[in-house]
C-alpha positions in Angstrom: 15.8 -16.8 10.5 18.4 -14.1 8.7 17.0 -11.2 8.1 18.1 -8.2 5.5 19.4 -5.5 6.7 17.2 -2.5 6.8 17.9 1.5 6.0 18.1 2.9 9.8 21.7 4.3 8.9 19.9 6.7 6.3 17.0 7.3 9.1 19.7 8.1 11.7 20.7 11.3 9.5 17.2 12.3 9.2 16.3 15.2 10.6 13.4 15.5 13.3 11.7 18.6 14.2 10.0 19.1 17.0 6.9 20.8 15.6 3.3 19.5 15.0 0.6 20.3 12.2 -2.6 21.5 13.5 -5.5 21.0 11.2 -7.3 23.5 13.1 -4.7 26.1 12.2 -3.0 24.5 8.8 -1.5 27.6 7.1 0.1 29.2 10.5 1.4 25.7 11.7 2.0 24.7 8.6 4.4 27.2 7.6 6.3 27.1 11.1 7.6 23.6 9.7 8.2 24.8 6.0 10.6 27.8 7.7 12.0 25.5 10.7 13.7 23.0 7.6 13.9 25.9 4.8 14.6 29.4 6.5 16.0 30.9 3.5 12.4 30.7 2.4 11.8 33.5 5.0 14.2 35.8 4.0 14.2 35.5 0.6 12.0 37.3 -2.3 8.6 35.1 -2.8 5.6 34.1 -1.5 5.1 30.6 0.6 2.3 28.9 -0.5 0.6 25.8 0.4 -1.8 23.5 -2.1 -4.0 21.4 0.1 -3.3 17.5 -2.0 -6.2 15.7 -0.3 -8.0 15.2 2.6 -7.1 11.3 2.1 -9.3 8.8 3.9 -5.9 8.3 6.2 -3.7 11.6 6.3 -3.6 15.7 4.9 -1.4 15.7 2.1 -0.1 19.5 1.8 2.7 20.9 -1.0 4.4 24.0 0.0 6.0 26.0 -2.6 8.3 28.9 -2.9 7.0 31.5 -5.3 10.4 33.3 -6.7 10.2 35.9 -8.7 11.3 34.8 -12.3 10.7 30.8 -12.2 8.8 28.5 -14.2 6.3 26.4 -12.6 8.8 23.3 -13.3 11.7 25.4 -11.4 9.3 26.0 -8.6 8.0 22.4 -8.5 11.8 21.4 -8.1 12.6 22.6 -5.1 8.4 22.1 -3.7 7.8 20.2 -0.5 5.1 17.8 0.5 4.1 17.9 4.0 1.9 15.2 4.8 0.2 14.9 8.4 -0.7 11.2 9.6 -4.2 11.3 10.7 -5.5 11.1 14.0 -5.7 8.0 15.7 -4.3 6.1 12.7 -1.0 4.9 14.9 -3.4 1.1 15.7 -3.3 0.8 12.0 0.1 2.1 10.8 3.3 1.4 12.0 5.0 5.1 11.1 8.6 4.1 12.1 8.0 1.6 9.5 6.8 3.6 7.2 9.6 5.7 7.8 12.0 2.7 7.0 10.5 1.9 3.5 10.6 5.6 2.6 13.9 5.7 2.9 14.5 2.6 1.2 12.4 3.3 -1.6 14.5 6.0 -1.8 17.8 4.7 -1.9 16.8 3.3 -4.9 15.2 6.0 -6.8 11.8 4.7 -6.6 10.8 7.3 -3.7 11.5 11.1 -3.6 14.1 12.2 -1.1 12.8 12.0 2.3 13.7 15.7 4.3 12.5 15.4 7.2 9.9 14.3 10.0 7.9 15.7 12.7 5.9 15.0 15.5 2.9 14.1 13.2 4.1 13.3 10.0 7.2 13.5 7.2 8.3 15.9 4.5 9.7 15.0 1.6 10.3 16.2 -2.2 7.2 16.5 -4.5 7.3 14.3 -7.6 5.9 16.3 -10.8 3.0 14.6 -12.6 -0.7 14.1 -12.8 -2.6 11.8 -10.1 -4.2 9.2 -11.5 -7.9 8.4 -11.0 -9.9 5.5 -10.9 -11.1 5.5 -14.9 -7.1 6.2 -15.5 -6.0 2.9 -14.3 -8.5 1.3 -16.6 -6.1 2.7 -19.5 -4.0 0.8 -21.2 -1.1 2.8 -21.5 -1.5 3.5 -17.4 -2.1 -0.1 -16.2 1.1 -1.1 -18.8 3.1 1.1 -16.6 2.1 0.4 -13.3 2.8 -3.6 -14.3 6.3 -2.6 -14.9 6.8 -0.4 -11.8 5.5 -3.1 -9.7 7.7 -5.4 -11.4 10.8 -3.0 -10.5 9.4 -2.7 -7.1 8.9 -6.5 -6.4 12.3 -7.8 -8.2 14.9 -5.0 -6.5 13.4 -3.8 -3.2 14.6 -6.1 -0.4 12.3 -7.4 2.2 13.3 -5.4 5.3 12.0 -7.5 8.4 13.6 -5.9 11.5 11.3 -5.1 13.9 11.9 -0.8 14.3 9.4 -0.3 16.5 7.8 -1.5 20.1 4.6 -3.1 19.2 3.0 -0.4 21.3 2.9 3.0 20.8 2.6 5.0 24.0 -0.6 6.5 24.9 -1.6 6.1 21.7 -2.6 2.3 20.7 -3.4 1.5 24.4 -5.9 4.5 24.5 -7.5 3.1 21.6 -7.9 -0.3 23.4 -9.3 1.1 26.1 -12.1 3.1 24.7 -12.5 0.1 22.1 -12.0 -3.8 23.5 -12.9 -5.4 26.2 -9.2 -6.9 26.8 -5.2 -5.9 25.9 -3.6 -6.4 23.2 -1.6 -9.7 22.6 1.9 -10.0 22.4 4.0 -9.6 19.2 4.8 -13.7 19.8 0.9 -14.0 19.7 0.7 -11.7 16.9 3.9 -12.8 14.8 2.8 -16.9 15.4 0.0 -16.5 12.9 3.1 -17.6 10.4 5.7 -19.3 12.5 7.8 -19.7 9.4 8.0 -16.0 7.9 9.8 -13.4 8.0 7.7 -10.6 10.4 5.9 -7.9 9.9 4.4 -9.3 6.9 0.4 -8.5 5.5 -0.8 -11.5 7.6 0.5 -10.6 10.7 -0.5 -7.2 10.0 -4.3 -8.5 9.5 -4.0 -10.4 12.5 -2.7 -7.5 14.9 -5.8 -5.2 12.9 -8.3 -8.0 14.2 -7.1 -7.7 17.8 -8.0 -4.4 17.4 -11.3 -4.2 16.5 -13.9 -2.4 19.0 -15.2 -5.1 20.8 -18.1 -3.2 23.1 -21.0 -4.9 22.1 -22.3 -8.7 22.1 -22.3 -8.3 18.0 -18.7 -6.6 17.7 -17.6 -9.0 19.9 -19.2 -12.2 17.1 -18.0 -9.9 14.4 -14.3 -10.0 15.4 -14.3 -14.0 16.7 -15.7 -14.5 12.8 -13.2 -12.5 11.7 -10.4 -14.0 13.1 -11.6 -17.4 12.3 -11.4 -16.4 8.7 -8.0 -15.2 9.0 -6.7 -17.9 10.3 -8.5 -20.3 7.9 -7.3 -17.8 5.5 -3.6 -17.9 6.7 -4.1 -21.8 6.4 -4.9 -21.8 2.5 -3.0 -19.3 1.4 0.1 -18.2 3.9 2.8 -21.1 2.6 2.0 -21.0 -0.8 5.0 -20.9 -2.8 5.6 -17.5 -5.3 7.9 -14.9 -5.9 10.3 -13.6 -3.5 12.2 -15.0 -0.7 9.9 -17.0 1.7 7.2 -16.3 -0.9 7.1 -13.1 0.0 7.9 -9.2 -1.7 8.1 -5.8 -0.8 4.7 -4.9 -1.9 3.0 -1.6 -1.6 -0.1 -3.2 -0.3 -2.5 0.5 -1.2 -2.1 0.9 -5.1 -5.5 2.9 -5.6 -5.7 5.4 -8.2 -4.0 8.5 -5.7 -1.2 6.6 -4.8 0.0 6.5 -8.8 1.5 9.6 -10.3 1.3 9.9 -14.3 5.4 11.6 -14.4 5.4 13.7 -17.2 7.6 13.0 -20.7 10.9 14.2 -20.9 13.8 14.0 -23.7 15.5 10.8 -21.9 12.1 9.0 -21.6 11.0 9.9 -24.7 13.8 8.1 -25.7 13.5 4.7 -23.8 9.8 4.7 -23.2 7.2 2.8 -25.9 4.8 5.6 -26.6 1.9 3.1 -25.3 3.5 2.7 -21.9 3.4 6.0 -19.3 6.1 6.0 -16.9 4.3 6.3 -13.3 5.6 6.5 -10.0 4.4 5.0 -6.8 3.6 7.3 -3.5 2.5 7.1 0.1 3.8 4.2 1.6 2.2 3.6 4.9 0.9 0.4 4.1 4.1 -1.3 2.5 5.2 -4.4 4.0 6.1 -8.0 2.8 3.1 -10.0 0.8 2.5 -12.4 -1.8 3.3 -10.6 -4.9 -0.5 -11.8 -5.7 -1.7 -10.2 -3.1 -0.1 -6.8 -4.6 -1.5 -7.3 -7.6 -5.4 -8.7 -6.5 -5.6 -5.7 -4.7 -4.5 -3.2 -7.1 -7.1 -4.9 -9.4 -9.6 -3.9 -6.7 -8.6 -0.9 -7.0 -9.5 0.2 -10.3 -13.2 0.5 -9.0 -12.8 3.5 -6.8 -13.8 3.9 -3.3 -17.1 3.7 -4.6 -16.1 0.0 -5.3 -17.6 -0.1 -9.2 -16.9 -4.1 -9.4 -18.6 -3.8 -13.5 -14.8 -2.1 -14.1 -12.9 -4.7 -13.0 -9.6 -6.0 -15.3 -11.4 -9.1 -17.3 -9.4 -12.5 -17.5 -7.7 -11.2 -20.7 -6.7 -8.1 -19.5 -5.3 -9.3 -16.3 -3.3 -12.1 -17.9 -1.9 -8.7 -20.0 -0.9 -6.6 -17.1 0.3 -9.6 -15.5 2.7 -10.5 -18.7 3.6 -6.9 -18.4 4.5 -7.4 -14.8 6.8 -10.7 -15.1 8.7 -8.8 -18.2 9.6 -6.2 -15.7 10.1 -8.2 -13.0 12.5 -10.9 -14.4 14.1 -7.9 -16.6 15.2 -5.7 -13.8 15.8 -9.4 -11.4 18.4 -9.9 -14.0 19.9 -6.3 -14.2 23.0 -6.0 -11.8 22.4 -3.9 -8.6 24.6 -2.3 -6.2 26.7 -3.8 -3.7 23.4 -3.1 -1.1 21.0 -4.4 -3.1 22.8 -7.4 -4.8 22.4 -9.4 -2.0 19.2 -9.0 -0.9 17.6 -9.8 -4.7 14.6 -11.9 -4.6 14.5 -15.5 -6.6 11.8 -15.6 -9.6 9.0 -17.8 -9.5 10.7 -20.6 -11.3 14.3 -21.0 -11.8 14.5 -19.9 -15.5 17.9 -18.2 -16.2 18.0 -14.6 -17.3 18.6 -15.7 -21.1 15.5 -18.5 -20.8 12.9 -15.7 -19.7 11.1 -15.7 -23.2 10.2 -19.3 -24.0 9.2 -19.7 -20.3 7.4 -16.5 -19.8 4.0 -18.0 -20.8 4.2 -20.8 -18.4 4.9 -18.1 -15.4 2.2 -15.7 -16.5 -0.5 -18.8 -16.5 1.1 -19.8 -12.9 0.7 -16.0 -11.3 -2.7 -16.1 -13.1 -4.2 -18.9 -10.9 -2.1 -17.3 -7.8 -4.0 -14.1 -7.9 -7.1 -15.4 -9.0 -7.1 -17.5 -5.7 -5.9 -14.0 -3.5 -8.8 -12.3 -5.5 -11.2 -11.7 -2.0 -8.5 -11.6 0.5 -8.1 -7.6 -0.3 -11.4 -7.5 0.5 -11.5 -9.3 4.1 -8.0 -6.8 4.7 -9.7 -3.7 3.8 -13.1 -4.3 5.2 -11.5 -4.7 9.0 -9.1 -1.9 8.6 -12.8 0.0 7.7 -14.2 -1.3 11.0 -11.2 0.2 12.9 -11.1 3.7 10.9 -15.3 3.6 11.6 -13.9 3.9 15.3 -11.2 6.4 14.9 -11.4 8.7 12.4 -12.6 12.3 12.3 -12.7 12.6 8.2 -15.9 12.4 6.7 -16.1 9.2 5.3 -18.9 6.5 5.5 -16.0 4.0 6.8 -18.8 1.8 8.3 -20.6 1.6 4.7 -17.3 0.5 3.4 -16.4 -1.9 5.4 -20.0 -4.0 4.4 -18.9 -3.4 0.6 -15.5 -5.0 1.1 -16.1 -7.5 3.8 -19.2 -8.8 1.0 -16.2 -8.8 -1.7 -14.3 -11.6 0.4 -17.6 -13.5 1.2 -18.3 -13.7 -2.2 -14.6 -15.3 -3.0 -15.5 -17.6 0.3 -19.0 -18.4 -1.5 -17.1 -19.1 -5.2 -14.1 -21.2 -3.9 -16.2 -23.2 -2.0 -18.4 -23.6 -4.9 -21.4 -22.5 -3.1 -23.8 -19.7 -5.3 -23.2 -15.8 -4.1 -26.6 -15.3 -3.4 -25.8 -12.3 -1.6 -28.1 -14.3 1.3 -25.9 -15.6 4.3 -26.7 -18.1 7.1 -25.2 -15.1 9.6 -25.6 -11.4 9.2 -22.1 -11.2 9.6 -20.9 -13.2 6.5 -23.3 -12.1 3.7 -21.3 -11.6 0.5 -23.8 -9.2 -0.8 -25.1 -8.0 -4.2 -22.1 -6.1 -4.9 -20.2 -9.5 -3.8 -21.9 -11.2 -6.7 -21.2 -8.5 -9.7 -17.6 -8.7 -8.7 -17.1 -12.3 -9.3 -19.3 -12.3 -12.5 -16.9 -9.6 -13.6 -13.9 -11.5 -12.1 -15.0 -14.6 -14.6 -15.5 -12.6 -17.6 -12.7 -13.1 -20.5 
């Protein structure tokens, strides 16, 4: 199968510094990286500070600015870095040369700040001004309209990179995973990558399927838990991996982690003003560690899942009417900017709409395509859910940040036992024949709220 050509001639030019973060000693190893990329920063007049983001459920997210004397908070926010450290362990879930990749292809086409340089434990890049959304913000009108039309750009110009830039294994990291976790190795990439013979690869099922291989397996019951699991996914993979939809091979460069942090509110300025309905804030999309090829309906189920929180609030959930609204919102952008001419790069690499309506047809048609991505997310509605709740079992293994991960992955693993339940047209009862696949109380408010107009 062809495959696009990816960014590495941008990543080749990227510096690398060969310098850790140490959470134990943030400020002092902190600034060693600030001054190794910026050294005028030493020798100039102003303080170095650092503004601790988050302390993310992933990574440590830290924005280092340069205090001169005389400058506004915009000036200093300018020329601000973000240094953001991966979190331990998280190399079994994340593919960081990857992530590296869609960086700097976001990048190349303005929808990423400039990438400035990586270390041995994470990236810095340019700071983007603007307010972090939270949970209640994506429940706003004026928010969710402007994420539907940056996930529009996203899906309709970004091309879907599938070059493998990494071995499968990362030395001494994965493999020391394994062997404190499961009981045997790792399959192969052709094990891995033959979950959908006829895709392009990486994409999010061959990402879920690598994730399952990876879950601790030390006990009789981790042991059922991950052969359920993977029977699921490949069921799952069944039903839902050909299905035709947007994108080349179905598939589009999604963001695949659109929760409330990962969408900055930019503020107004006197172009924007300009070009921007007042009822539509212009957002911008950050932290890409997850981004790989999906179903555009898998994008958008699982930014609908989002707009509950971590504490997974299903009673906020987008109704039927509002979904079909973001979603209109969403195929506007998309087909607009499908349409728009790119550069020499990217013109090739455009993906096909959902139908083939012309440019000058989108209009009358547009009705027809938002009814057809209706029913396509509605049916990806619990797969978020089964993705979520094993990356939750891995992190419950891994991670040192307080977090109940274990708690979390019950919650989201009940969300896609619930959709099991509902498709098959069983009752969520929130009662199971097997401990294991319970959809849960929580399982059955989500798809009430799911049905609700």
């Amino acid at each position: 199968m062809a495959r696009e050509p990816g960014p590495n001639a941008s990543l080749d030019c990227l510096r690398h510094i060969p310098l850790s973060y140490n959470n134990a000693d943030s400020q002092a190893s902190a600034l060693r990286l600030v001054l190794t990329l910026f050294p005028d920063w030493e020798h100039t007049e102003g303080k170095v500070e650092f503004i601790r983001f988050k302390d993310g459920i992933t990574n440590t997210l830290l924005k280092a600015v340069k205090r001169r004397p005389g400058y506004s908070e915009e000036q200093i926010d300018n020329e601000a870095i973000l240094l953001r450290a991966y979190g331990k362990g998280t190399e079994i879930l994340i593919d960081r040369e990857r992530e590296t990749t869609s960086h700097s292809l976001l990048s190349s086409h303005n929808l990423a700040p400039s990438l400035l340089a990586r270390f041995q434990n994470g990236l810095m890049y340019r700071f983007i001004r603007g307010r972090v959304c939270q949970p209640q913000d994506l429940r706003e009108e004026p928010v969710w309209r402007g994420v539907a039309r940056r996930m529009g750009q996203w899906h309709a110009v970004l091309p879907v990179v599938t070059e493998d830039v990494t071995a499968f294994m990362t030395e001494g990291g994965e493999e020391d995973h394994f062997s404190r976790t499961a009981s045997k190795p790792m399959p192969p990439l052709t094990e891995i990558n033959a979950i959908t013979p006829n895709k392009p690869t990486p994409n999010i099922w061959t990402v879920m399927h690598k994730w399952v291989h990876a879950l601790p397996t030390r006990t009789e019951q981790e042991k059922k838990r991950q052969a359920v699991l993977h029977q699921e996914l490949i069921r799952t993979v069944a039903e839902l991996g050909d299905r035709p939809g947007l994108g080349k091979d179905g598939l589009v460069f999604s963001h695949c982690d659109l929760l409330s942090g990962n969408v900055i509110i930019l503020p107004p300025t006197s172009s924007s003003t300009a070009t921007t309905k007042p009822d539509v804030h212009s957002v911008s999309f950050i932290d890409y560690e997850y981004a790989t090829p999906s179903p555009a309906a898998f994008d958008l189920a699982n930014h609908f899942a989002e707009w509950g929180g971590f504490d997974c609030d299903f009673s906020v959930l987008p109704t039927r009417s509002v979904r079909r609204a973001f979603l209109r919102e969403y195929l506007s952008s998309y087909l607009s900017h499908l349409s728009q001419p790119q550069s020499t790069s990217a013109t090739s690499t455009l993906e096909t709409p959902l139908s083939s309506t012309s440019p000058d047809q989108v209009e009358p048609d547009i009705t027809t395509e938002v009814e057809t991505l209706f029913a396509e997310v509605d049916r990806f509605r619990g797969i978020p859910g089964l993705y979520w709740g094993i990356w939750a079992l891995i992190q419950a293994t891994i991670s040192q940040i307080d977090f109940d991960y274990a708690s979390y992955a019950e919650v989201r693993l009940g969300e896609f036992w619930a959709w099991r339940a509902a498709s098959e047209g069983r009752e969520v009862t929130g009662v199971g024949t097997d401990v294991l696949s319970v959809a849960g109380t929580d399982g059955k408010v989500r798809e009430g709220r799911w049905a609700e107009e």
